[in-house]
C-alpha positions in Angstrom: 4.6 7.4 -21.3 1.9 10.2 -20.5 2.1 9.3 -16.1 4.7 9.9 -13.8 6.7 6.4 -12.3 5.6 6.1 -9.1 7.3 2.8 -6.5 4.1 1.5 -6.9 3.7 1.3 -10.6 4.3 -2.0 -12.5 7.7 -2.3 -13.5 8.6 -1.4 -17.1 12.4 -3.1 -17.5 14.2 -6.5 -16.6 17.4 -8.1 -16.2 18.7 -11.7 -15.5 19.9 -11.6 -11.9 23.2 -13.6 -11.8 24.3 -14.6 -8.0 28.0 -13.4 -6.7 30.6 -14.3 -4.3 31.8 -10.7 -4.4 29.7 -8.9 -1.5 30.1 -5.6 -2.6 28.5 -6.3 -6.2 25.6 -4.3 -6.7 23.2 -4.4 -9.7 23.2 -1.6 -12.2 18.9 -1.1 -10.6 17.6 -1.3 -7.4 14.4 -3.7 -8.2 10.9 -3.3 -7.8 10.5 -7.0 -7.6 12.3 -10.3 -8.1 10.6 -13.2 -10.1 11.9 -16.6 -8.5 11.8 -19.1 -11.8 13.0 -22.1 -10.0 11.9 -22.9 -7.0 14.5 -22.6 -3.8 16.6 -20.1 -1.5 16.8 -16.7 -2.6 19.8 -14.1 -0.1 19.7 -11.2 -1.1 20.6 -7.8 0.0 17.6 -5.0 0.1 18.4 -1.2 -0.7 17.8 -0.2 3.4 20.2 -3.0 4.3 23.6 -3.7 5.1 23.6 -7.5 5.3 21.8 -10.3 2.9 18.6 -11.8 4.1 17.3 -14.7 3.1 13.7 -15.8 1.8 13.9 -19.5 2.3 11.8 -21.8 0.1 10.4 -19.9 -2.1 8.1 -21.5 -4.6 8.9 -21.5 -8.5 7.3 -18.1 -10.0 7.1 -16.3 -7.2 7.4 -12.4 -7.4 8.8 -11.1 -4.5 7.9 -7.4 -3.8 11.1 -6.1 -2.6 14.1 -3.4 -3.5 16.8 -5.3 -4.1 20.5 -4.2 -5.0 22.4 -7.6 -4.8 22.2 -11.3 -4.2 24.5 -14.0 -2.9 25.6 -17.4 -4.4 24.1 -19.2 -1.4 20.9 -18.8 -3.0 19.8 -21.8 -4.3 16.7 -20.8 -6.7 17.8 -20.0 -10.4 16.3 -17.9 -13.0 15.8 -14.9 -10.8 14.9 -11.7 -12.9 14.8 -8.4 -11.9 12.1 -6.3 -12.3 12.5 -2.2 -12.1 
């Protein structure tokens, strides 16, 4: 509580990430990184992008360093969390 937040500092919240059809759904926080609790395809959209990317086979607990603001239902790992 006594040090600035910095993008580099650990993250301090979470929230259940919960894949969409709707394209323009964003989340409420751009995340610091995304932990992959079942293993499989995560699309999601970063904060400098316009379109979804996707990380393709990603192993169960994986934490992906990345800014993201959405994710699509074509990803097929489950229990994503966002960290922020």
């Amino acid at each position: 509580s006594q040090f600035t937040t910095m993008l580099d500092s650990p993250a301090s919240s979470a929230f259940a990430i919960v894949p969409t059809a709707n394209a323009n759904a964003e989340f409420v926080h751009v995340t610091r990184y995304v932990y992959v609790g079942m293993a499989g395809n995560v699309t999601i959209k970063l904060a400098g992008d316009s379109a979804h990317q996707t990380f393709y086979n990603v192993p169960q607990g994986t934490v992906l360093p990345i800014r993201a603001i959405a994710i699509s239902n074509t990803s097929t790992a489950n229990a994503l969390i966002g960290l922020y």
